[in-house]
VEXDREN-2710 file (C-alpha; in Angstrom, 1 decimal):
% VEXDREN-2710
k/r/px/py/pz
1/UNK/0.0/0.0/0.0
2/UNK/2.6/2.9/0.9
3/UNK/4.3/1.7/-2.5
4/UNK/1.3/2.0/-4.0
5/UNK/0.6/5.4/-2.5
6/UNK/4.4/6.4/-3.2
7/UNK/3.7/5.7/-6.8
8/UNK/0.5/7.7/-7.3
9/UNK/1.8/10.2/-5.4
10/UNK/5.1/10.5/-7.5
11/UNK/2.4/10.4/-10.8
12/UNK/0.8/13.3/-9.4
13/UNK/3.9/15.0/-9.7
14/UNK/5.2/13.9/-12.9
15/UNK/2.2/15.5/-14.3
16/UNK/3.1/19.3/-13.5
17/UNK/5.9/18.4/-16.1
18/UNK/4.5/16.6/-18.8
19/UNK/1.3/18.0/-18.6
20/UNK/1.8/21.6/-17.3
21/UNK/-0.9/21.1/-14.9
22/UNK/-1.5/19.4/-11.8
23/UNK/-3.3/16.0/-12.2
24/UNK/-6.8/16.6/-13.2
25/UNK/-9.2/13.8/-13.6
26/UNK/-12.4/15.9/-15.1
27/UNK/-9.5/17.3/-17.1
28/UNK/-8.3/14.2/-18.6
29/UNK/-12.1/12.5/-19.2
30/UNK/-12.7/15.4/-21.6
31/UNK/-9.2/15.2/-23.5
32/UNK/-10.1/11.3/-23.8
33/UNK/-13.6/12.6/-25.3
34/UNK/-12.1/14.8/-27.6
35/UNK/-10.0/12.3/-29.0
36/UNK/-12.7/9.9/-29.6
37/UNK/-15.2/12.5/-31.0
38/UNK/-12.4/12.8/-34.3
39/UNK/-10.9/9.5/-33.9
40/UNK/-15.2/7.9/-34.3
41/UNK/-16.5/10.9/-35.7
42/UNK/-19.2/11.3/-32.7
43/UNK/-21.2/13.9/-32.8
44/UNK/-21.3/17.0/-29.7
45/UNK/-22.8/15.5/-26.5
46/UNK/-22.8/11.8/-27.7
47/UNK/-22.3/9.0/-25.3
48/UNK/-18.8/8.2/-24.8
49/UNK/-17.9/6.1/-21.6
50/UNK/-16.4/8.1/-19.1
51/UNK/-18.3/11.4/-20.3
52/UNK/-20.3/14.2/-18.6
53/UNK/-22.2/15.1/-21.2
54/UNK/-21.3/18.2/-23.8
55/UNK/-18.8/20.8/-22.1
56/UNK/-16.7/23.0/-23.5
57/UNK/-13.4/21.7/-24.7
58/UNK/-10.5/22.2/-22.0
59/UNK/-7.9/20.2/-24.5
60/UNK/-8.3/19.5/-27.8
61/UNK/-5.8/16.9/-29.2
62/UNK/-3.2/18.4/-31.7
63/UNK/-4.6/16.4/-34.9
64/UNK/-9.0/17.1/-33.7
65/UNK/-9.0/20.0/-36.7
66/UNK/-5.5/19.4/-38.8
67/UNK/-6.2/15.5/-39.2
68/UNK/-9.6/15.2/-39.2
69/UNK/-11.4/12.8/-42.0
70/UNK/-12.4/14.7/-45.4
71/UNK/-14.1/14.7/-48.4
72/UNK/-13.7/15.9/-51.7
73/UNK/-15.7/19.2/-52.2
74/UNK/-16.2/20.2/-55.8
75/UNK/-15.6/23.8/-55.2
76/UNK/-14.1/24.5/-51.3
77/UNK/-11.5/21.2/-52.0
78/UNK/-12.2/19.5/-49.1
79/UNK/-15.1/19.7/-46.7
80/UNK/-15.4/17.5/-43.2
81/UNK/-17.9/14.2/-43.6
82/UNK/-21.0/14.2/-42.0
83/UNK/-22.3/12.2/-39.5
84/UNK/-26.0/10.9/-39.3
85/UNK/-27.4/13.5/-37.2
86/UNK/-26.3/16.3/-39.1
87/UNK/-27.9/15.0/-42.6
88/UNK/-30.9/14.4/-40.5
89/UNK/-30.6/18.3/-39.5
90/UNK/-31.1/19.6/-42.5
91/UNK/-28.6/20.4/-45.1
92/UNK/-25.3/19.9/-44.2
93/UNK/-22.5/21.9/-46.0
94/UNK/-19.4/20.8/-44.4
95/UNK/-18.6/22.0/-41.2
96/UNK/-19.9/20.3/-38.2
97/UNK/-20.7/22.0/-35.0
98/UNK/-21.5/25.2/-36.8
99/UNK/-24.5/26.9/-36.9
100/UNK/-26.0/26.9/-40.8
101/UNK/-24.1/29.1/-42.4
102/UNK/-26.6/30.7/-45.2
103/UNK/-28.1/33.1/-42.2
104/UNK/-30.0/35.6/-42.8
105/UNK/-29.4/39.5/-41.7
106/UNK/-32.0/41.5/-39.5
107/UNK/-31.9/44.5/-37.6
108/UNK/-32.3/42.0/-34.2
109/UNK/-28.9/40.0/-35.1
110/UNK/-25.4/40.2/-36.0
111/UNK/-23.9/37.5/-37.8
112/UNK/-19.8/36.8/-37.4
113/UNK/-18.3/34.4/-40.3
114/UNK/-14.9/33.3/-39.3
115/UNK/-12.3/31.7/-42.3
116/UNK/-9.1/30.0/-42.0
117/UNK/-7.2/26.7/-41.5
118/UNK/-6.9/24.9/-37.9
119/UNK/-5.9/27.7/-35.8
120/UNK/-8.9/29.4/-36.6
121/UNK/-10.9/26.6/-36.3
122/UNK/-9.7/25.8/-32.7
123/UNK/-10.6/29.8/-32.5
124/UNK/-13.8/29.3/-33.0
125/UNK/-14.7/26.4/-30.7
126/UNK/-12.2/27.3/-27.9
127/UNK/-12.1/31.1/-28.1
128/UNK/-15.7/32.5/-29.5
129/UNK/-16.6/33.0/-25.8
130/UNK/-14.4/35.8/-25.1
131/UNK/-14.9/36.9/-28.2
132/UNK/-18.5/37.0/-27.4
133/UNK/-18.3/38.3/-23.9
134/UNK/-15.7/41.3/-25.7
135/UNK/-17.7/42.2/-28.5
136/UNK/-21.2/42.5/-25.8
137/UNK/-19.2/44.9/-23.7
138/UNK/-19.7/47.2/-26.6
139/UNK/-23.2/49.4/-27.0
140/UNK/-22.5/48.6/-30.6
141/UNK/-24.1/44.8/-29.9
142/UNK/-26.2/45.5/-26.8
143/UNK/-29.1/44.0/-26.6
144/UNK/-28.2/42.5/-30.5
145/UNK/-28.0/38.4/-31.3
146/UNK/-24.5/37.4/-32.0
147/UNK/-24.4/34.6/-34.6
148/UNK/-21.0/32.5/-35.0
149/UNK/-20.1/30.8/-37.7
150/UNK/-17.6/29.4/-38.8
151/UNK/-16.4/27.8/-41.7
152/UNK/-12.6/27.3/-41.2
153/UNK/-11.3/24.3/-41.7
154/UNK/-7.7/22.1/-40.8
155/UNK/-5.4/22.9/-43.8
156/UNK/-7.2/25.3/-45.8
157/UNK/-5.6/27.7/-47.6
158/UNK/-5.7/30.4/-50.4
159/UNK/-7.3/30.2/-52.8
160/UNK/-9.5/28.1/-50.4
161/UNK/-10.8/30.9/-47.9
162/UNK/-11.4/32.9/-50.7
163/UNK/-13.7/29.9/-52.6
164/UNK/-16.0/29.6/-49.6
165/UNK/-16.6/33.1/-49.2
166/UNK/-17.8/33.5/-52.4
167/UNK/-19.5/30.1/-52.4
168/UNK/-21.6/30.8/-49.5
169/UNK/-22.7/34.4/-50.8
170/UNK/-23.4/32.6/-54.2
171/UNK/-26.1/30.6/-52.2
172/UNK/-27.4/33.6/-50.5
173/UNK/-25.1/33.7/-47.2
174/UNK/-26.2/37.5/-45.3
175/UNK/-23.5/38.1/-42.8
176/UNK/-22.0/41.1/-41.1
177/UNK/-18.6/40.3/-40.5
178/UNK/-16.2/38.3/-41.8
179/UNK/-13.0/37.5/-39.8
180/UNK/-10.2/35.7/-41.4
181/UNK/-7.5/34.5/-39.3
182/UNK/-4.6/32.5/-41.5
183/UNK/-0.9/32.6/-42.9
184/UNK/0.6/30.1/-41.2
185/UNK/-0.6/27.3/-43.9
186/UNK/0.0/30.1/-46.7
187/UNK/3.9/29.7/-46.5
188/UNK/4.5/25.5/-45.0
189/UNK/1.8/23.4/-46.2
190/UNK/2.6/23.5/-49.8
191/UNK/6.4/22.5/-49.0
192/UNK/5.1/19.9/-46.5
193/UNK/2.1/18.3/-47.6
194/UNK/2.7/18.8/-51.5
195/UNK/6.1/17.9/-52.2
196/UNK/8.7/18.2/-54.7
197/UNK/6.6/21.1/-55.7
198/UNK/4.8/18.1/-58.4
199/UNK/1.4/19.3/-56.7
200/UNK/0.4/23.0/-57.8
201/UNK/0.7/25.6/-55.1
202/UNK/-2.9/26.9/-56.2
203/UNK/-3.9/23.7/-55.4
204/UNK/-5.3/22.5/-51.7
205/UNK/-3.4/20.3/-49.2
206/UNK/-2.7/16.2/-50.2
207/UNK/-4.5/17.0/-53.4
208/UNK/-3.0/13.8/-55.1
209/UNK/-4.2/11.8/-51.9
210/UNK/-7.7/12.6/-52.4
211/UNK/-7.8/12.7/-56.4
212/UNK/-5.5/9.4/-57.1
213/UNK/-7.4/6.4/-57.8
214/UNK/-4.7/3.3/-57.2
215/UNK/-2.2/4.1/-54.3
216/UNK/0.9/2.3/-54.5
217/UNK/2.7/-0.4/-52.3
218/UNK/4.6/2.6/-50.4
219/UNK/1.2/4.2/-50.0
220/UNK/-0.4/1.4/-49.0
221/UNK/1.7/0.5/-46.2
222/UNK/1.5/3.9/-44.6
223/UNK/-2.5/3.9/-44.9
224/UNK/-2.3/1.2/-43.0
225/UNK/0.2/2.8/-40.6
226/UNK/-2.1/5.5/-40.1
227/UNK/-5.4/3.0/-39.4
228/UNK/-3.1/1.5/-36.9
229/UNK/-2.5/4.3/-34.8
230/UNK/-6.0/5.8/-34.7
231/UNK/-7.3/2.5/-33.9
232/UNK/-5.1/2.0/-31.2
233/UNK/-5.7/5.4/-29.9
234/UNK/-9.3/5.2/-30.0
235/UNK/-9.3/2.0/-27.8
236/UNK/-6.7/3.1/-25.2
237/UNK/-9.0/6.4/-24.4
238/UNK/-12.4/4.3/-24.6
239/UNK/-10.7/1.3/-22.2
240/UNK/-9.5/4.7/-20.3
241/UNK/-12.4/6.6/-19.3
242/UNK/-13.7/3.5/-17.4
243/UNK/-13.4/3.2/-13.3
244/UNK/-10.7/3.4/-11.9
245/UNK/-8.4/3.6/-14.2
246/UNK/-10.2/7.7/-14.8
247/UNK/-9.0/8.5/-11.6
248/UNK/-5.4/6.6/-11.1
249/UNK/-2.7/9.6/-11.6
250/UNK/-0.5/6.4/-12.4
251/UNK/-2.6/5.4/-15.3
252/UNK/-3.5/8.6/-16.5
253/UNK/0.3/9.5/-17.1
254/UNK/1.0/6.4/-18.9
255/UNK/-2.0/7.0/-20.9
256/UNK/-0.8/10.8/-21.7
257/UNK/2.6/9.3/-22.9
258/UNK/1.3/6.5/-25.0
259/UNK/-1.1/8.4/-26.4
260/UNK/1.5/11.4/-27.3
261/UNK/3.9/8.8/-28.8
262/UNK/0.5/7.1/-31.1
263/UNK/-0.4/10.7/-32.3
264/UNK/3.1/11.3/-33.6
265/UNK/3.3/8.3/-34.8
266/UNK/0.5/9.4/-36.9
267/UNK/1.5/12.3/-37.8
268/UNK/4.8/11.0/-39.2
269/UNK/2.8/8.5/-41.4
270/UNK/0.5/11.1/-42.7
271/UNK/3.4/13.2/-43.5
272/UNK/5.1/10.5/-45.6
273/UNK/2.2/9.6/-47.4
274/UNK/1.9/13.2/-48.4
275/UNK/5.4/13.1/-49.6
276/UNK/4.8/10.1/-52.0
277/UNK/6.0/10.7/-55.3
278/UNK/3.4/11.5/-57.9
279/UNK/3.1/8.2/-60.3
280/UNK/0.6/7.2/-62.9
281/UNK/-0.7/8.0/-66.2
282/UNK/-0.1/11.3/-68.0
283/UNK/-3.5/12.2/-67.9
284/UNK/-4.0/10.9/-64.1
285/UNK/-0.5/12.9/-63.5
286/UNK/-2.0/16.0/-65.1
287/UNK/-5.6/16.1/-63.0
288/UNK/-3.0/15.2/-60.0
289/UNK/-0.5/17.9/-60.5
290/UNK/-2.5/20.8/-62.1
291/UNK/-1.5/24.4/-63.9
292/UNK/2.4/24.3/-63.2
293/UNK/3.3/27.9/-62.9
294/UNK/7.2/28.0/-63.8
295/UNK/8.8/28.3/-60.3
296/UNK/12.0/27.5/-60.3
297/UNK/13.5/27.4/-56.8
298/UNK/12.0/27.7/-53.4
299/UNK/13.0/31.7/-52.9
300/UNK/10.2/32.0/-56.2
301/UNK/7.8/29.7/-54.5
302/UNK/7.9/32.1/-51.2
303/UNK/7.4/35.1/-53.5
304/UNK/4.3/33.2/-55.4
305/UNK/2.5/31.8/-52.1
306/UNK/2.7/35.6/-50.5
307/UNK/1.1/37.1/-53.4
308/UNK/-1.2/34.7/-54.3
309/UNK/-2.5/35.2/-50.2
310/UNK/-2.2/39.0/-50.4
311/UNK/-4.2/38.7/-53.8
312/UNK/-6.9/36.6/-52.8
313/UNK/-7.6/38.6/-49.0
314/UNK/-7.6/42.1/-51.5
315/UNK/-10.5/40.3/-53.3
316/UNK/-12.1/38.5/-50.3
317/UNK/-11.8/42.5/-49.1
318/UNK/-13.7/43.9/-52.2
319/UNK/-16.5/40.9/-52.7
320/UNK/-17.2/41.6/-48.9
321/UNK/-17.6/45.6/-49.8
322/UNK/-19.5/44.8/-52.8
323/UNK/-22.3/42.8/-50.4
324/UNK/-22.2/45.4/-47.4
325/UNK/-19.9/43.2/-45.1
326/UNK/-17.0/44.2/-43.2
327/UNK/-13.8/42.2/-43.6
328/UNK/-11.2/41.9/-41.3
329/UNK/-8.2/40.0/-42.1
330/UNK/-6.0/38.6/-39.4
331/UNK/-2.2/37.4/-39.5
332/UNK/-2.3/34.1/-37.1
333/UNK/0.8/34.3/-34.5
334/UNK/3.2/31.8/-34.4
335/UNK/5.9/30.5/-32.1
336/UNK/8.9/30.0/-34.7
337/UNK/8.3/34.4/-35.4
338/UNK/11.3/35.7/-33.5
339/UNK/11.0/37.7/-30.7
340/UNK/7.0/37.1/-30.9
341/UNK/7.1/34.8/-27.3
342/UNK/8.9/34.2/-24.5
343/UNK/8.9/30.7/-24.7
344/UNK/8.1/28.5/-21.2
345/UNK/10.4/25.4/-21.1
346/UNK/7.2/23.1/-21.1
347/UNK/6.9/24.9/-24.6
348/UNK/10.4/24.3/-25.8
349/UNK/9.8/20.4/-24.7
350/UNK/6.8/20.2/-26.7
351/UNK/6.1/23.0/-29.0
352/UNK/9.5/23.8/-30.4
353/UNK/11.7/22.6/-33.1
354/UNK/14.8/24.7/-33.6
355/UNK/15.3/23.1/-36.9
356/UNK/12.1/21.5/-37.8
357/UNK/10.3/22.7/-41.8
358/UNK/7.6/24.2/-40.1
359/UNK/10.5/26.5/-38.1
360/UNK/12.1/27.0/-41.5
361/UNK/9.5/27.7/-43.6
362/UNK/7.9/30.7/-41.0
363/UNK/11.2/32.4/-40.5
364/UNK/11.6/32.5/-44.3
365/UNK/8.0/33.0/-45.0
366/UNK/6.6/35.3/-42.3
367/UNK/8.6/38.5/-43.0
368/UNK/7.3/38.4/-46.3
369/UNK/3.7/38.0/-44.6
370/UNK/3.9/41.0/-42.8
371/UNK/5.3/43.5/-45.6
372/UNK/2.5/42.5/-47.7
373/UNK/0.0/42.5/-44.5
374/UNK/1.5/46.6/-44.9
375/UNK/0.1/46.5/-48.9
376/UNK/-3.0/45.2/-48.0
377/UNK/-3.9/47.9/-45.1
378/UNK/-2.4/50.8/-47.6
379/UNK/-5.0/49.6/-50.1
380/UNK/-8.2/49.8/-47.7
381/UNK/-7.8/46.0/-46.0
382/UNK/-8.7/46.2/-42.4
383/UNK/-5.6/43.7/-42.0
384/UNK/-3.9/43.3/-38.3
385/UNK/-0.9/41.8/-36.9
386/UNK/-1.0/39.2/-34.2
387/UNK/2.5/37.9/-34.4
388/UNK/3.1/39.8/-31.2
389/UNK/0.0/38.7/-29.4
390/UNK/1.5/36.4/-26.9
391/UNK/4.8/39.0/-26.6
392/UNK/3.7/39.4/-22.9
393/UNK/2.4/36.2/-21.9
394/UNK/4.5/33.9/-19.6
395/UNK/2.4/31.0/-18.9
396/UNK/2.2/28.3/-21.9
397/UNK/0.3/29.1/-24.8
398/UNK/1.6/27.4/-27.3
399/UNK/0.2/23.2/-27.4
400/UNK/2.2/21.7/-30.7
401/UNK/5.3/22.1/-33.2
402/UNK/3.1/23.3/-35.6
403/UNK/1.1/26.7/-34.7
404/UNK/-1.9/25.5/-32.2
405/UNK/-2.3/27.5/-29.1
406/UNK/-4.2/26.2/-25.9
407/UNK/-7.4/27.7/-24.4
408/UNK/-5.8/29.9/-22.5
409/UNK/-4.0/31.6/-26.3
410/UNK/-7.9/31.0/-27.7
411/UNK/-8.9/33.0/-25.4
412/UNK/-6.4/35.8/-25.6
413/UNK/-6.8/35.8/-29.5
414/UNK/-10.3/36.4/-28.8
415/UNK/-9.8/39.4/-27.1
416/UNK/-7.0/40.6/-29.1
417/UNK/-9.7/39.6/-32.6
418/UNK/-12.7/41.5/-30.9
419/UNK/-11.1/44.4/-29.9
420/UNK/-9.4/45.1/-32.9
421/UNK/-12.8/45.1/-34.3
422/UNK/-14.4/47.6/-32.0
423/UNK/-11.5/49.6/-32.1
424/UNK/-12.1/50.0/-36.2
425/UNK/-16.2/50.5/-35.2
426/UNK/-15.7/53.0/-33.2
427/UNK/-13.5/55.3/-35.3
428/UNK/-13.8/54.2/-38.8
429/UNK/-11.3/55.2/-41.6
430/UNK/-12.1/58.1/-43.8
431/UNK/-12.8/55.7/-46.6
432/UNK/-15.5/53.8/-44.7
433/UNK/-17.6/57.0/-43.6
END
């Protein structure tokens, strides 16, 4: 028993330095039901074992919005697949646990549309409450309905943000604002997910994956890598919400490592079969590939992905004018920005790699980001800044390698978002008066 006891004890404490945190079984149940909401696809509130019904997330896993399934989408590239209760709903365009996005405008209501990859995704679920209490504090909103939605999604990029704009207003979409919160994916995912630069850079992420009819031998042994990990995920969290192992600190530590080391493993699958080789016939190839627009080195490729986002937020900018909607355009922060974060060392154990591509790829890419970020606001964007959100922030904000931030960063970037709104509200540029 005092081993026992010793043990426990001794797990309590290893948690303040994997976790962060202090061992926290309510805590770790709704982790565990995160992961099996995008590991089975359950929908809000359903019955997992070990749950408490719906609450808002506390931890969301690092893959929930950047690995979740998809769908080919004729216009938008890739959508999220639906679940039986949203087709019984209604109509169903993509994005679950939003409200319908094709609302209508009335003098009662304000409707907020939010665009972006993953981090603005995670925004949205994790951070729309501050947001919400920020924006109410205003006599702007009082006494108004505030409508979120959002239709961000894991990996989108430009051209992609500005396809769904335009695709929901083509189906009669009537909203207010439009907040778009992106650039990380702008500048790394076509040098990560679409490699050897065989894959168009107009093109969305793993096009070739979702398009290519026969995968290979190579391909097929990482598909099957992949399966292997979510599977065994998904049953280590079900068999883990059950009494007692919920409560033992012991437990729940070795489930935090093993399920850290599945993830990556994951990940590192998912990566290499993104970086298969594209093979075929020419025609296959050519559907595969798309318009090849004549870079020739990486430097060129930088140049091309920064204009193409600066180009595509200019017309998101004008399409929103053209319908009476005010667009704000948002540059996502990121940990690999120097100077932009003080980083904690539970950050640099687990949200930092010195010389890792995404690393690379923002130093590189980000400068280039924020000059044009300059163009667009000369030119009548309402474009903001938020590398330097986090500059004063001690605590850990930052949850991955990649560019995901914890509730705690959600929150602040809710703030940082809504009050950068209201601050434009309530002394509007000469052009908007």
């Amino acid at each position: 028993m005092i081993l026992f006891v010793l043990l426990e004890a001794g797990a309590c404490l290893a948690f303040r330095w994997v976790q962060g945190g202090w061992f926290s079984p309510a805590f770790l149940r709704q982790t565990r039901r995160e992961v099996l909401f995008e590991l089975d696809r359950l929908g809000p509130g359903a019955e997992i074992p070990g749950g408490d019904g719906p609450e808002r997330p506390t931890a969301v896993p690092s893959g929930s919005h950047a690995q979740a399934p998809q769908m080919i989408h004729p216009y938008l590239g890739f959508v999220t697949p639906p679940l039986p209760e949203d087709l019984a709903g209604g109509v169903y365009f993509g994005f679950p646990r939003s409200p319908d996005p094709l609302q209508a405008r009335s003098p009662e209501r304000v409707i907020f549309a939010i665009l972006g990859g993953s981090v603005a995704a995670y925004f949205w679920d994790e951070g729309a409450s501050e947001f919400r209490k920020t924006v109410e504090s205003s006599a702007l909103f009082r006494d108004k309905e505030l409508v979120f939605v959002r239709v961000a999604r894991g990996g989108y990029k430009q051209p992609q943000q500005l396809m769904a704009l335009a695709y929901f207003l083509g189906l009669g979409a009537q909203w207010d604002y439009v907040v778009n919160l992106d650039g990380f994916n702008e500048v790394t995912v076509h040098f990560t997910a679409n490699p050897h630069r065989e894959v168009s850079p107009i093109y969305p992420r793993a096009w070739k994956l979702m398009v290519q009819d026969r995968p290979g031998p190579e391909e097929l042994r990482l598909i099957a890598r992949v399966d292997t990990a979510q599977r065994r995920r998904r049953d280590l969290a079900a068999f883990m919400q059950g009494f007692p192992w919920s409560y033992s600190p012991t437990a729940n530590l070795l489930w935090v490592v093993a399920d850290r080391r599945l993830n990556g493993q994951q990940a590192a699958a998912e990566m290499k079969l993104q970086q298969t080789s594209v093979t075929g016939d020419p025609s296959a190839t050519a559907e595969i590939r798309g318009p090849q627009v004549g870079l020739r080195n990486k430097a060129e490729t930088f140049d091309y992905l920064v204009g193409l986002w600066r180009q595509c937020s200019l017309q998101m900018h004008r399409l929103c004018e053209a319908n009476g909607i005010r667009y704000f355009h948002f540059l996502q922060p990121n940990q690999y920005v120097p100077g932009s974060k003080t980083l904690t060392d539970e950050e640099r154990r687990t949200a930092y790699r010195e010389e890792g591509e995404h690393a690379v790829h923002v130093r590189r890419g980000y400068p280039k980001l924020i000059e044009a970020g300059q163009e667009l606001r000369a030119a009548g964007v309402r474009f903001f800044d938020l590398t330097g959100v986090f500059a004063d922030e001690t605590g850990t904000i930052y949850r991955d390698v990649c560019c995901h931030v914890n509730v705690r960063g959600n929150d602040i970037l809710g703030r940082a978002i809504a009050q950068a709104i209201l601050a434009d509200l309530e002394s509007p540029r000469p052009a908007d008066k």
